[in-house]
C-alpha positions as CSV (number, residue, x, y, z in Angstrom):
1,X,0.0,0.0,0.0
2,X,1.3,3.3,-1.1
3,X,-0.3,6.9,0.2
4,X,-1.0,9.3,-2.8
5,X,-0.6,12.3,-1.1
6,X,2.6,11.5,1.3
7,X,2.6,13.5,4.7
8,X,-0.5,14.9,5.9
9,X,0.2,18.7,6.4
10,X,-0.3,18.5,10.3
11,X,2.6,15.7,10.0
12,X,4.7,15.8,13.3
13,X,8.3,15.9,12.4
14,X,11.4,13.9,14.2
15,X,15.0,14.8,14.4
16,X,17.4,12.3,12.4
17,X,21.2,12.1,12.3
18,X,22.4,14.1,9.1
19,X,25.0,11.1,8.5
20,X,22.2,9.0,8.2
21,X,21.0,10.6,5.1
22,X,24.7,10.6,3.3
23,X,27.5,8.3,3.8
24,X,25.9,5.6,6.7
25,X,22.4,5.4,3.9
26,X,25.1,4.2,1.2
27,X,26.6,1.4,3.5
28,X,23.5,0.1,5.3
29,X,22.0,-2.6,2.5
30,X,19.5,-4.5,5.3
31,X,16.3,-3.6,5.3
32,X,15.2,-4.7,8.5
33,X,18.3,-2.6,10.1
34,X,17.6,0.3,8.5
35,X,13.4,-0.1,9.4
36,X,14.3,-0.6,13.1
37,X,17.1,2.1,13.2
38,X,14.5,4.4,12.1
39,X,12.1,3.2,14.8
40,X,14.7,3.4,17.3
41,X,15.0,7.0,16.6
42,X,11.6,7.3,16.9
43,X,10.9,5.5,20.1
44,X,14.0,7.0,21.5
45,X,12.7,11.2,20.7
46,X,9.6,10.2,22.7
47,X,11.9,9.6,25.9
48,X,12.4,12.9,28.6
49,X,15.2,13.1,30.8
50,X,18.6,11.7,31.0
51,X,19.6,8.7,30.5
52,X,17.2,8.1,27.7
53,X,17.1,4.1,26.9
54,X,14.9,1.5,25.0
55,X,14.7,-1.6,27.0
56,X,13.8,-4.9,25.2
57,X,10.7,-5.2,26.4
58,X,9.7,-1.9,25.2
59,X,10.8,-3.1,21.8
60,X,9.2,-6.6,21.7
61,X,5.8,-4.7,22.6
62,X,6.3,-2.2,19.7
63,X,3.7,-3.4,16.7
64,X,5.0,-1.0,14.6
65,X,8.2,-2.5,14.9
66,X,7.1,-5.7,14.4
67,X,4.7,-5.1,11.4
68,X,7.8,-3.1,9.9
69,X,9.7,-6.1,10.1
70,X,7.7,-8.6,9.2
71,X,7.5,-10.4,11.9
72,X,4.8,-12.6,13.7
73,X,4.6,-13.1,17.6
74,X,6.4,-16.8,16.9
75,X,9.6,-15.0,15.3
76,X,9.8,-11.8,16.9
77,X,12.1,-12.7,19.8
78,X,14.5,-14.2,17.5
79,X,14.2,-11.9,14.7
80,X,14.4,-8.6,16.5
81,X,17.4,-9.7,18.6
82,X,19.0,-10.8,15.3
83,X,18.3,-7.5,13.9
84,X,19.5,-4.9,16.5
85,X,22.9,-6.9,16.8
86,X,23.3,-6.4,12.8
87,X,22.7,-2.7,13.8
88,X,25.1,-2.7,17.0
89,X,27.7,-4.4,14.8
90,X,27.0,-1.4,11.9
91,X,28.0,0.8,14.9
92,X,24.5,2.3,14.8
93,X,22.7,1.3,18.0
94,X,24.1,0.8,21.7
95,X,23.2,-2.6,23.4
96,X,23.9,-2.9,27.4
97,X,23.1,-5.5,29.3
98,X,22.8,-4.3,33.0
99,X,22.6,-6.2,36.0
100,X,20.2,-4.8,38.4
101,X,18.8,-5.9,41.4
102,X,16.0,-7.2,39.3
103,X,17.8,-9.4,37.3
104,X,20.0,-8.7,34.0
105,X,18.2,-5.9,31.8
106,X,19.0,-5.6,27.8
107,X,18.7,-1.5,27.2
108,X,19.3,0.2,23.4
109,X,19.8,3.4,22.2
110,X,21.3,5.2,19.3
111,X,24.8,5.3,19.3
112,X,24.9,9.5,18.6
113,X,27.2,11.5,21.2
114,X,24.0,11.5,23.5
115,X,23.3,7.6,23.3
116,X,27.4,7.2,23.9
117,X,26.9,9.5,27.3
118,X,24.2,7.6,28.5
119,X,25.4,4.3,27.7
120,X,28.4,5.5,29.8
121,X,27.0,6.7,32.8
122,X,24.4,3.5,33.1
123,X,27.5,1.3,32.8
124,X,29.4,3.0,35.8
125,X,26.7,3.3,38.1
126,X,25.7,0.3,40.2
127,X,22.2,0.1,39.7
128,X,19.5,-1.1,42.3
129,X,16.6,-0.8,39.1
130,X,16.7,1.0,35.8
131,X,16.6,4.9,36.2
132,X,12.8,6.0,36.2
133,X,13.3,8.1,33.0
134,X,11.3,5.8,30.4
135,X,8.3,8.3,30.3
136,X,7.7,12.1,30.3
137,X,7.8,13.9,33.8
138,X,5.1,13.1,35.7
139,X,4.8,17.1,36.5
140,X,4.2,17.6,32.8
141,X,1.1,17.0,30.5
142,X,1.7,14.0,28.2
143,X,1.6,14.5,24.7
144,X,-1.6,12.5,23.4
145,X,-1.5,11.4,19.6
146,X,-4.0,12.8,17.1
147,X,-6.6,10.6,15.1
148,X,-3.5,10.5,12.2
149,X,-0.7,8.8,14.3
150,X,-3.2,6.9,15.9
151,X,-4.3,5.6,12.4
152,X,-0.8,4.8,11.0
153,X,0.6,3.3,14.4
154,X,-2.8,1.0,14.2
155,X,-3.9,0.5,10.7
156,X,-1.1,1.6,8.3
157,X,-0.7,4.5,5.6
158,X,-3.4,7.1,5.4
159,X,-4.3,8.2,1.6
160,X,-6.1,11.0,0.4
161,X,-9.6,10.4,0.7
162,X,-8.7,8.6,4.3
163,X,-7.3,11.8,5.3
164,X,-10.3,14.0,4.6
165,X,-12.3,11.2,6.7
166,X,-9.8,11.3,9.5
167,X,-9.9,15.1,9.7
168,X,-13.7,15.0,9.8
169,X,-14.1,12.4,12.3
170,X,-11.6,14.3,14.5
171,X,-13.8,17.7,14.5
172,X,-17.0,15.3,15.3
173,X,-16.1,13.0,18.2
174,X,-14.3,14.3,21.5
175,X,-11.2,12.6,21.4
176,X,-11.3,10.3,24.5
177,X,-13.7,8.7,22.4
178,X,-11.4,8.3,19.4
179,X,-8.6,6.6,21.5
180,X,-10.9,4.9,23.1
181,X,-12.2,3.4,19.5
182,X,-9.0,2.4,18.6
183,X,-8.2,0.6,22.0
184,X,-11.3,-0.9,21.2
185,X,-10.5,-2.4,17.5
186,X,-7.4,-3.4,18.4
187,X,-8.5,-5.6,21.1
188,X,-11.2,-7.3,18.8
189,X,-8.6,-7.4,16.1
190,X,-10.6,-5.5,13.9
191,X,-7.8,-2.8,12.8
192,X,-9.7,-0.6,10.1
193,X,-11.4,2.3,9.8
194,X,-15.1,1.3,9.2
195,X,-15.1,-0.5,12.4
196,X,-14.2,2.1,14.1
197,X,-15.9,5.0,12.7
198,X,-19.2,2.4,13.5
199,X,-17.8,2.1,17.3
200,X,-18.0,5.9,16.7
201,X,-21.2,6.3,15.3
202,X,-22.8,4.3,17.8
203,X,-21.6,6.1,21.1
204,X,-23.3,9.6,19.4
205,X,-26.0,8.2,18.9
206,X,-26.9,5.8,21.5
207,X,-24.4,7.2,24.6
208,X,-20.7,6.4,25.1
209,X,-21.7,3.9,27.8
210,X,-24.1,1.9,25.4
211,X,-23.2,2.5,21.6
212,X,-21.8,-0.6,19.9
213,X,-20.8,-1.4,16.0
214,X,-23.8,-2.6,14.0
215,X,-26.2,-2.1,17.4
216,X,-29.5,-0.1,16.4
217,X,-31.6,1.5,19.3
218,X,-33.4,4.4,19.6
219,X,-31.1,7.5,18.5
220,X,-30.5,10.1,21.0
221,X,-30.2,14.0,20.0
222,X,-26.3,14.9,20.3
223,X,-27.2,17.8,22.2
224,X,-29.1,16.6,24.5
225,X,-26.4,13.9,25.3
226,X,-23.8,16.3,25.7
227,X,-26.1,18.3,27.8
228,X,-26.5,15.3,30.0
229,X,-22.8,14.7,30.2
230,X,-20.9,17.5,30.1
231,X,-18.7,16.8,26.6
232,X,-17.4,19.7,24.2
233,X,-19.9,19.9,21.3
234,X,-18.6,18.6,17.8
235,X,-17.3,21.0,15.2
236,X,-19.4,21.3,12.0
């Protein structure tokens, strides 16, 4: 699948090593290293804080990852490992293995001047657990993704006429509903749009607490339930 229209002008934007884009893109010839050092990035730009780290298990969990490589739940511990010790051996990801008071822990990051300081100062401290950096401050708001990442980290590449229905749905439902929808078809294992835009459908009509895909009941005015409960009136 190939999007028409490439990066949806509200398109967050991530920074990436110049090198990568010059000498180091003519030597890496793996696919699968260069899919997963791009996701590494990623995953690693989301961290706060210093040291900022990717621990294995964050990594197994990542679909995105795992759809990117091709790989089913029966190959992915295999496979992944495989791949991110072709990209330590390319010289462009940092693998530690640290011994905590929990047990050995396997932590990546890119190997940039700040990935280098990090893996430095987690190998010369003695560490009762693994520094409680892994998410944004708890002081500060986390940053919650729009209908568009939540589409391509859940369903795949958003086209042209997906976008204008993405955009659309995002001015109509409150957006605790539209994470909530996702949550929803991904449990079920029902990862595409209709089935979510009829999860949708049905909590305006019949109530957040009752709406279901494909249930009909009596349809409730969406004024009057946001009058009941309090939620920001859709944009038209």
């Amino acid at each position: 699948m190939t999007s028409s229209t490439g990066f949806p002008d509200n398109s967050r934007f991530t920074p990436v090593p110049n090198l990568l884009f010059g000498t180091l893109l003519e030597e890496i010839d793996d696919l699968p290293v260069l899919k997963c050092l791009l996701r590494v990035l990623w995953l690693h730009s989301q961290k706060k804080g210093f040291p900022r780290f990717l621990t294995w298990e964050e990594l197994m969990a990542d679909r995105t990852l795992a759809r990117a490589l091709s790989m089913n739940d029966a190959s992915l511990n295999t496979n992944l490992g495989a791949t991110l010790e072709r990209a330590r051996k390319l010289g462009v990801v940092i693998h530690l293995r640290l011994e905590t008071d929990q047990g050995l822990v396997d932590v990546y990051m890119p190997n940039s001047q700040e990935g280098r300081r990090a893996a430095q100062h987690l190998g010369s401290n003695k560490l009762d657990k693994l520094p409680a950096v892994q998410g944004r401050p708890q002081t500060a708001p986390t940053a919650r993704p729009n209908i568009f990442s939540l589409y391509e980290e859940n369903i795949g590449i958003i086209g042209h006429i997906m976008a204008e229905e993405l955009k659309e749905a995002e001015e109509s439902y409150p957006h605790e509903w539209i994470e909530e929808a996702f949550r929803e078809a991904v449990v079920q294992n029902k990862r595409n749009w209709r089935y979510i835009e009829a999860i949708l459908k049905g909590w305006m009509t019949e109530g957040r607490e009752h709406g279901e895909p494909g249930r009909h009941s009596k349809k409730v005015d969406a004024r009057e339930w946001i009058r009941r409960h309090g939620l920001p009136r859709p944009s038209r």
